[in-house]
VEXFIMAR-824589 format. One record per atom (N, C-alpha, C): residue in three letters; atom name; x, y, z. Coordinates in nm, 2 decimals. Example, Ala and Ser with C-alpha at 12.3 -4.5 7.8 and 13.67 -1.06 7.14 Angstrom:
<sites>
SITE    aa   at       xx       yy       zz
SITE   ALA    N     1.32    -0.57     0.78
SITE   ALA   CA     1.23    -0.45     0.78
SITE   ALA    C     1.32    -0.33     0.78
SITE   SER    N     1.28    -0.22     0.71
SITE   SER   CA     1.37    -0.11     0.71
SITE   SER    C     1.29     0.00     0.79
</sites>
This chain:
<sites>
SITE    aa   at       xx       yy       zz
SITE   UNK    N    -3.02    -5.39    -0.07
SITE   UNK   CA    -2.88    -5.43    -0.08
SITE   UNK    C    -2.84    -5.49     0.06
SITE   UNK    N    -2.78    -5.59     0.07
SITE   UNK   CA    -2.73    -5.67     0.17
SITE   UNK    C    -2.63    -5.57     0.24
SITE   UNK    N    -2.63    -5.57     0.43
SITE   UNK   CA    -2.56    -5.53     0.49
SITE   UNK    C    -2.41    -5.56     0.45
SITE   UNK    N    -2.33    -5.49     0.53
SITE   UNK   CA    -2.16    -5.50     0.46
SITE   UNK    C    -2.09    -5.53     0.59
SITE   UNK    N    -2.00    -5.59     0.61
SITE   UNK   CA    -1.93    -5.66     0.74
SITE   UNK    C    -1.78    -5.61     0.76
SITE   UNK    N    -1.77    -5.55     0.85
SITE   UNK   CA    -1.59    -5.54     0.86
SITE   UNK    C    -1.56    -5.58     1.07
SITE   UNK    N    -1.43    -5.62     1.05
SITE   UNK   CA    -1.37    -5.64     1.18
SITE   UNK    C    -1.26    -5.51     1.17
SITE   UNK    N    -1.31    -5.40     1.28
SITE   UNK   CA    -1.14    -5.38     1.23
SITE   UNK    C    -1.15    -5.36     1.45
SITE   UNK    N    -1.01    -5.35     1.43
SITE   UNK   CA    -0.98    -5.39     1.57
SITE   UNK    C    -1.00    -5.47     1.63
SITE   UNK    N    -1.02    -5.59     1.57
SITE   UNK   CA    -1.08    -5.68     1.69
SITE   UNK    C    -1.24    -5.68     1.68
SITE   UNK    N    -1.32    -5.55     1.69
SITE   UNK   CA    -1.44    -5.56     1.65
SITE   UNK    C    -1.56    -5.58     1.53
SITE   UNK    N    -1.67    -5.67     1.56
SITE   UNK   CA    -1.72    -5.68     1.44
SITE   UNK    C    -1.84    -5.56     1.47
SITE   UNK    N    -1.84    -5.53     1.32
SITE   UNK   CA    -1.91    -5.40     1.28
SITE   UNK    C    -1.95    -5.42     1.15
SITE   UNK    N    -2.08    -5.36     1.18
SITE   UNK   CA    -2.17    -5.38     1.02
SITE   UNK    C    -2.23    -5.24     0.96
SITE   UNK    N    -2.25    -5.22     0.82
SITE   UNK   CA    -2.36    -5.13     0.78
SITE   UNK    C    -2.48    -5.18     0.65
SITE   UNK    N    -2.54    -5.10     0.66
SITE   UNK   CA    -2.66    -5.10     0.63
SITE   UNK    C    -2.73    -4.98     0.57
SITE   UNK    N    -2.86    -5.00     0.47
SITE   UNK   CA    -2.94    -4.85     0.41
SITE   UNK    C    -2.91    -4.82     0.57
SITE   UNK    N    -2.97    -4.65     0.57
SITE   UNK   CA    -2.99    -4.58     0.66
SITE   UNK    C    -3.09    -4.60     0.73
SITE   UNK    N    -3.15    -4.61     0.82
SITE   UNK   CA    -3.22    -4.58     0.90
SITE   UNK    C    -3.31    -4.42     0.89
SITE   UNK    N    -3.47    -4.43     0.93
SITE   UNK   CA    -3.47    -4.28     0.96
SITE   UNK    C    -3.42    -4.26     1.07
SITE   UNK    N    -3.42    -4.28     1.14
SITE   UNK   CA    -3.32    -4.24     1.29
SITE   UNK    C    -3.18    -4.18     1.22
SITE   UNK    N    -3.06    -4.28     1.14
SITE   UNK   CA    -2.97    -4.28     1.10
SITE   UNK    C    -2.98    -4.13     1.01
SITE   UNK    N    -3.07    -4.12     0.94
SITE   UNK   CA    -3.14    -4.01     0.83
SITE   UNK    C    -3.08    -3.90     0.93
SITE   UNK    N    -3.16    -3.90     1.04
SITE   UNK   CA    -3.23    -3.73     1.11
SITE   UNK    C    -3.04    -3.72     1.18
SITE   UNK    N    -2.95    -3.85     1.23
SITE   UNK   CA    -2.85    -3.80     1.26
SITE   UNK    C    -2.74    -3.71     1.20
SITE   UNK    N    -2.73    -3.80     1.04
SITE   UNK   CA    -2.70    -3.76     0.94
SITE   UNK    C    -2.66    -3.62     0.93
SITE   UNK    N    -2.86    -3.61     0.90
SITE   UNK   CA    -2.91    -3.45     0.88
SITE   UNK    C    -2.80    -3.35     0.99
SITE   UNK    N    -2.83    -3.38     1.10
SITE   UNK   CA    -2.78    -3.29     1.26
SITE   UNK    C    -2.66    -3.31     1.23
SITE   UNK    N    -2.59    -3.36     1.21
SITE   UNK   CA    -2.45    -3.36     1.14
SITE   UNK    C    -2.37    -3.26     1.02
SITE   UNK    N    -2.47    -3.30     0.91
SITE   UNK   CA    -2.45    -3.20     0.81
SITE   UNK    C    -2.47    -3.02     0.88
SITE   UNK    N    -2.56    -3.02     0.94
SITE   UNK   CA    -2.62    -2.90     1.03
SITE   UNK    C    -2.55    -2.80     1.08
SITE   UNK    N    -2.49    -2.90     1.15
SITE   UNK   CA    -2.41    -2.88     1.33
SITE   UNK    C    -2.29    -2.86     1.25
SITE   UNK    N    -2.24    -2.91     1.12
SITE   UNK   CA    -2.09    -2.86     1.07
SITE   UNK    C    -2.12    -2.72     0.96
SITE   UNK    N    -2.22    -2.62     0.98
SITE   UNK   CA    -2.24    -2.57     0.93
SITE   UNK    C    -2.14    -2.49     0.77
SITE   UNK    N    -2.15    -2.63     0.72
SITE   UNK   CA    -2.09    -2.60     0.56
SITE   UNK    C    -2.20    -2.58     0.47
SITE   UNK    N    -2.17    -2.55     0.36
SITE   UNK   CA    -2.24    -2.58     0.27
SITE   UNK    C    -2.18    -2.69     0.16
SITE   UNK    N    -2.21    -2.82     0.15
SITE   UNK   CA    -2.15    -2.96     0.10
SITE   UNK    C    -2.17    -2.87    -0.05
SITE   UNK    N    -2.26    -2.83    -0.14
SITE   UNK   CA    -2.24    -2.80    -0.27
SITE   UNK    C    -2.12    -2.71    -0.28
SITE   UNK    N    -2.10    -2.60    -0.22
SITE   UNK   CA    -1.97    -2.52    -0.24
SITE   UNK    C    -1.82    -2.63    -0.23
SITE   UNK    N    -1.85    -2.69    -0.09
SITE   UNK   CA    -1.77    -2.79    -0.08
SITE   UNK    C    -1.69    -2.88    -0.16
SITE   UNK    N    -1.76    -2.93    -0.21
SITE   UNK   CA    -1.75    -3.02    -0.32
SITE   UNK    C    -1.70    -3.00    -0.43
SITE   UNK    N    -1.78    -2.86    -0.47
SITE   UNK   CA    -1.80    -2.79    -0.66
SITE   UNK    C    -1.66    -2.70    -0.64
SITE   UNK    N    -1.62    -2.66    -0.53
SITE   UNK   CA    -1.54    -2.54    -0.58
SITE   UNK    C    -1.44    -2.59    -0.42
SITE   UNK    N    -1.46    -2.62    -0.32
SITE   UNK   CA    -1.36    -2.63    -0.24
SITE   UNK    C    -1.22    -2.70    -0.25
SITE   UNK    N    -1.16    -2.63    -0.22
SITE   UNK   CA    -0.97    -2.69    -0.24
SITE   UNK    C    -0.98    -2.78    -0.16
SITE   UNK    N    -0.86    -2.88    -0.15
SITE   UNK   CA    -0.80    -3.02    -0.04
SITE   UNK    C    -0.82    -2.94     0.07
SITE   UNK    N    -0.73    -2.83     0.10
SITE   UNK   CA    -0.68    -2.79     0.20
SITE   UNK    C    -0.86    -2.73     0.30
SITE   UNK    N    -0.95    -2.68     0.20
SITE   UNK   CA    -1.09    -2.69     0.27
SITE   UNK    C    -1.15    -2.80     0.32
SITE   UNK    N    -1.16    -2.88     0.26
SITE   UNK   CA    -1.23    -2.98     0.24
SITE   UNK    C    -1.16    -3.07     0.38
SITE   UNK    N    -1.02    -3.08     0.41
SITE   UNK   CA    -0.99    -3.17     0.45
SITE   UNK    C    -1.00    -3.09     0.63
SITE   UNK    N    -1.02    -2.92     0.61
SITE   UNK   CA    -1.02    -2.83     0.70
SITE   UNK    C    -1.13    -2.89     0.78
SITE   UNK    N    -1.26    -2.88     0.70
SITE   UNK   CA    -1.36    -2.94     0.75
SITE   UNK    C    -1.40    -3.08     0.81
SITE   UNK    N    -1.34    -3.20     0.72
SITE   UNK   CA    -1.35    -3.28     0.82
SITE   UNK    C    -1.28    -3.33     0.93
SITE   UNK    N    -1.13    -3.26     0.97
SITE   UNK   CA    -1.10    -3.27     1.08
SITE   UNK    C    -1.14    -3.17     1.18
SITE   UNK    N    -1.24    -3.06     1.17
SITE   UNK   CA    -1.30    -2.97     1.27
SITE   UNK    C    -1.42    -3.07     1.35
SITE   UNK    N    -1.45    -3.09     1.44
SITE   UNK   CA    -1.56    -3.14     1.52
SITE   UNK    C    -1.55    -3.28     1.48
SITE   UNK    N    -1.43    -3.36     1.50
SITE   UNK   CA    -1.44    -3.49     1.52
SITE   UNK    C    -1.55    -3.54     1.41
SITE   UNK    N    -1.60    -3.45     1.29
SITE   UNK   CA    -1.68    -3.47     1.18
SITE   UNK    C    -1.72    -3.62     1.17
SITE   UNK    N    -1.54    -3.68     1.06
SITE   UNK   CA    -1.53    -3.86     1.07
SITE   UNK    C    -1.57    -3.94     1.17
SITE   UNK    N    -1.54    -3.90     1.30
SITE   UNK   CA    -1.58    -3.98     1.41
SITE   UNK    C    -1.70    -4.02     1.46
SITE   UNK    N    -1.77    -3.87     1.43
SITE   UNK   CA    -1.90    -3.87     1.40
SITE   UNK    C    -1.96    -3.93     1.30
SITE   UNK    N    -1.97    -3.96     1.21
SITE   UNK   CA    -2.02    -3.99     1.08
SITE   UNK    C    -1.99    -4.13     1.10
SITE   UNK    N    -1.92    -4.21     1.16
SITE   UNK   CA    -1.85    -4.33     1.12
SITE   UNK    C    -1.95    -4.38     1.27
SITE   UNK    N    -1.99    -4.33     1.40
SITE   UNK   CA    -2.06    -4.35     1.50
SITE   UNK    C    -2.18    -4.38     1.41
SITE   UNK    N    -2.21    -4.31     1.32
SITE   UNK   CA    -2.36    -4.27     1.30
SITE   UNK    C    -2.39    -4.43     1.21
SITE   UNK    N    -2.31    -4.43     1.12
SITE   UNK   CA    -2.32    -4.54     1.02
SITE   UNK    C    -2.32    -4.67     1.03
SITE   UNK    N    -2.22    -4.69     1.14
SITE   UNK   CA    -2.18    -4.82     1.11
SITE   UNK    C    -2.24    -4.87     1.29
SITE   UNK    N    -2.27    -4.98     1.31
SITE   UNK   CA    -2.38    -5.06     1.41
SITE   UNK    C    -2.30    -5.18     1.43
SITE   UNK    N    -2.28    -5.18     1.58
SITE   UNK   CA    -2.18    -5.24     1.67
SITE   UNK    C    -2.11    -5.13     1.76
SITE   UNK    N    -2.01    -5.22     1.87
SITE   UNK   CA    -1.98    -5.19     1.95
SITE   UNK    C    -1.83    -5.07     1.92
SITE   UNK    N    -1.87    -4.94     1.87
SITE   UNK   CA    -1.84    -4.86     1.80
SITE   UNK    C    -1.72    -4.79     1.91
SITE   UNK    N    -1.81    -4.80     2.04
SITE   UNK   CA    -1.70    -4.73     2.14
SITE   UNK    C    -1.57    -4.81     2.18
SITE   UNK    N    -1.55    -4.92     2.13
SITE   UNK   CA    -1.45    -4.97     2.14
SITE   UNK    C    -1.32    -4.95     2.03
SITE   UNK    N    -1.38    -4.84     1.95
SITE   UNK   CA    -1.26    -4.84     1.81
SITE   UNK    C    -1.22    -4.72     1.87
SITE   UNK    N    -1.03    -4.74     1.85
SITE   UNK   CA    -1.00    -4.62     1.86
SITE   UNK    C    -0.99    -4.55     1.71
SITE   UNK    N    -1.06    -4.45     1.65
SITE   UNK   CA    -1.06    -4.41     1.58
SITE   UNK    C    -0.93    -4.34     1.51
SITE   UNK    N    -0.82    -4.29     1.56
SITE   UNK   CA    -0.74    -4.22     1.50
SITE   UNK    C    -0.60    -4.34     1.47
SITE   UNK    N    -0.64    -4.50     1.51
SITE   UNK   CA    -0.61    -4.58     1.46
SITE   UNK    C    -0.66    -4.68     1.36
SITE   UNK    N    -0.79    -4.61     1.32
SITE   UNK   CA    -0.83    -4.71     1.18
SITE   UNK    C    -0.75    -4.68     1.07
SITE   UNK    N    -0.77    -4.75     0.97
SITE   UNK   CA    -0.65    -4.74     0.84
SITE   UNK    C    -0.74    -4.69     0.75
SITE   UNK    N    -0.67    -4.64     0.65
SITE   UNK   CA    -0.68    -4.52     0.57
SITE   UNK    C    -0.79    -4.63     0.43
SITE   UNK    N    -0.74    -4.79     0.40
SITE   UNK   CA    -0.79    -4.85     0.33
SITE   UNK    C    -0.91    -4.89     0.42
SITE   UNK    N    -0.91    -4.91     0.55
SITE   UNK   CA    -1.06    -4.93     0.63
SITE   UNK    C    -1.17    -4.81     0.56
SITE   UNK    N    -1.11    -4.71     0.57
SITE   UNK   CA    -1.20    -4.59     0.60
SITE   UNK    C    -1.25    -4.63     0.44
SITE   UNK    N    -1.18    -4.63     0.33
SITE   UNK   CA    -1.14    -4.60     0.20
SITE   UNK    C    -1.32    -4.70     0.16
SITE   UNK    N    -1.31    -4.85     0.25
SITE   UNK   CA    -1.42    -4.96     0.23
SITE   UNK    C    -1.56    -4.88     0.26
SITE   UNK    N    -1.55    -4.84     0.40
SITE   UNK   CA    -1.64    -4.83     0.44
SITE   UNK    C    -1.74    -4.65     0.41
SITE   UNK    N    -1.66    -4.59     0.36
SITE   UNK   CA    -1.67    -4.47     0.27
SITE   UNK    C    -1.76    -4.53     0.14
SITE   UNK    N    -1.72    -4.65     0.07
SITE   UNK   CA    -1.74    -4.69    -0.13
SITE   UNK    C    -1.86    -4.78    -0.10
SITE   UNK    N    -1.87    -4.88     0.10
SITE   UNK   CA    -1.98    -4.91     0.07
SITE   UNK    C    -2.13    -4.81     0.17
SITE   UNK    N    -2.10    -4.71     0.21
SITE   UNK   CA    -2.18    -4.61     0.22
SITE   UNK    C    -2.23    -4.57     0.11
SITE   UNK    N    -2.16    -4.54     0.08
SITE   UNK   CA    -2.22    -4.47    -0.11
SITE   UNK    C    -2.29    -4.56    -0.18
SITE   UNK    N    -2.26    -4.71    -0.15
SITE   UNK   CA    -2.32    -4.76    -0.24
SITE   UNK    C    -2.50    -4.81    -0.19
SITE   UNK    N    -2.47    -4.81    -0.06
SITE   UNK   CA    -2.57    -4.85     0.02
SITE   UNK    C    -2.72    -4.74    -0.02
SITE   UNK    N    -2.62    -4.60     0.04
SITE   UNK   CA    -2.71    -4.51    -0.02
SITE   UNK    C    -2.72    -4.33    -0.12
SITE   UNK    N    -2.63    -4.39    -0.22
SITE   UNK   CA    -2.60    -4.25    -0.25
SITE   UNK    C    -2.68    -4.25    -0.32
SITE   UNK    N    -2.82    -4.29    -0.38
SITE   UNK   CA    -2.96    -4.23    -0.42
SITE   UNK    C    -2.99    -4.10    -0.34
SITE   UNK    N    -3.02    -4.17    -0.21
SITE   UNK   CA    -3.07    -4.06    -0.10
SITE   UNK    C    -3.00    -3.98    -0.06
SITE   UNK    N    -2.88    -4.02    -0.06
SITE   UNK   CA    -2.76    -3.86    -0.01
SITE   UNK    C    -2.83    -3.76    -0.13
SITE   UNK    N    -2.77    -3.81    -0.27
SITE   UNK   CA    -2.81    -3.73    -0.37
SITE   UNK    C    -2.91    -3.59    -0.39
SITE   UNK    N    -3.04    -3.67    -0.33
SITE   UNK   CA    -3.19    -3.62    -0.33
SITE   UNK    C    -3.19    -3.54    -0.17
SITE   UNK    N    -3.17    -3.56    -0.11
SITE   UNK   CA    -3.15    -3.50     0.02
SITE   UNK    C    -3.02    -3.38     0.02
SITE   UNK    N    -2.92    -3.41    -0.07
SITE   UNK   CA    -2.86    -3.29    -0.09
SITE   UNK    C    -2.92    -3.17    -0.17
SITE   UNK    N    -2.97    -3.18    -0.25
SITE   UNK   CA    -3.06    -3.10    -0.37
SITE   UNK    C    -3.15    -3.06    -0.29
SITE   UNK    N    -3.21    -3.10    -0.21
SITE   UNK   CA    -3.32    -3.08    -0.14
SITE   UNK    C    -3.28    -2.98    -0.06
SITE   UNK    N    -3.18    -3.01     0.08
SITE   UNK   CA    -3.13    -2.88     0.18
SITE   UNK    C    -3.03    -2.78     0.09
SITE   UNK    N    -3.04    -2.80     0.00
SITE   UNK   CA    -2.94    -2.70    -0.08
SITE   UNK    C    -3.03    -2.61    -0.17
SITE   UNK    N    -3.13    -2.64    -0.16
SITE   UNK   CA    -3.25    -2.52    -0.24
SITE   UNK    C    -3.32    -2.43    -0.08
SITE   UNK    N    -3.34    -2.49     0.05
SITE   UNK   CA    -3.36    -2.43     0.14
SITE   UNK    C    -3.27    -2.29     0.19
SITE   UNK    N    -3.31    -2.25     0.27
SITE   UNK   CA    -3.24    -2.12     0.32
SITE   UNK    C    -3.21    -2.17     0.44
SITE   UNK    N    -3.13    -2.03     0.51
SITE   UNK   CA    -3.13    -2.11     0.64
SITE   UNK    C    -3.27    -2.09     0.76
SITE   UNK    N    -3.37    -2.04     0.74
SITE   UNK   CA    -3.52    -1.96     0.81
SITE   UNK    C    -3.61    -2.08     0.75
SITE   UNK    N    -3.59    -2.16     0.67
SITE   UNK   CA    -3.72    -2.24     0.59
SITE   UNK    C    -3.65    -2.37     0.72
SITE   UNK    N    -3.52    -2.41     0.70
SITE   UNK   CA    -3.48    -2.51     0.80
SITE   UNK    C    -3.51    -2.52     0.90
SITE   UNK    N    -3.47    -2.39     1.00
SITE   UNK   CA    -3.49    -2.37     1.12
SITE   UNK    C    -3.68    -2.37     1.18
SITE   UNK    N    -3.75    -2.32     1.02
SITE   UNK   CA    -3.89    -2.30     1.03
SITE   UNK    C    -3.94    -2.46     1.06
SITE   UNK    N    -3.85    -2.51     0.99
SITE   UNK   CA    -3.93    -2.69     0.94
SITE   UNK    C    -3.93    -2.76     1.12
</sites>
């Protein structure tokens, strides 16, 4: 699938599949916010859900990870809600095969097989 293009701030910024680099960040991401995304998802309220992604600059992080360009120039708590909204629908589309299979996958692990790996 063809890269996706946005300007926001003045800067241009692109995304793209992931990367394995992008992959292993990802991963240390999901990690380091030690949730579990299936509970999350299947059964967590707004009020969880939205708990977690403003704990640890999560978004800011994830949006560093994804998107390629001059990233330190965005102020983030001024992007717009329809920016985020784009660049969220074309992540997913880029690669929600792999999220998918990679979720299923650390969600049958424990946390001793992870840390083993």
């Amino acid at each position: 699938m063809k890269d996706k293009s946005y300007k926001i701030q003045g800067v241009d910024l692109s995304q793209g599949e992931l990367t394995l680099r992008k992959d292993k960040e990802i991963i240390k991401l999901w990690y380091e916010s030690d949730v579990n995304i299936d509970e999350l998802t299947s059964s967590g309220t707004i009020q969880e859900i939205l708990r977690w992604l403003l704990s640890s600059d999560i978004l800011e992080r994830f949006l560093e990870i994804v998107l390629t360009g001059e990233t330190g120039k965005i102020v983030w708590d001024d992007i717009t809600n329809s920016q985020l909204e784009i660049i969220v629908i074309d992540f997913l589309a880029l690669n929600g095969g792999w999220i998918g299979k990679l979720n299923g996958y650390l969600s049958s692990l424990t946390p001793a097989e992870i840390t083993e790996k």
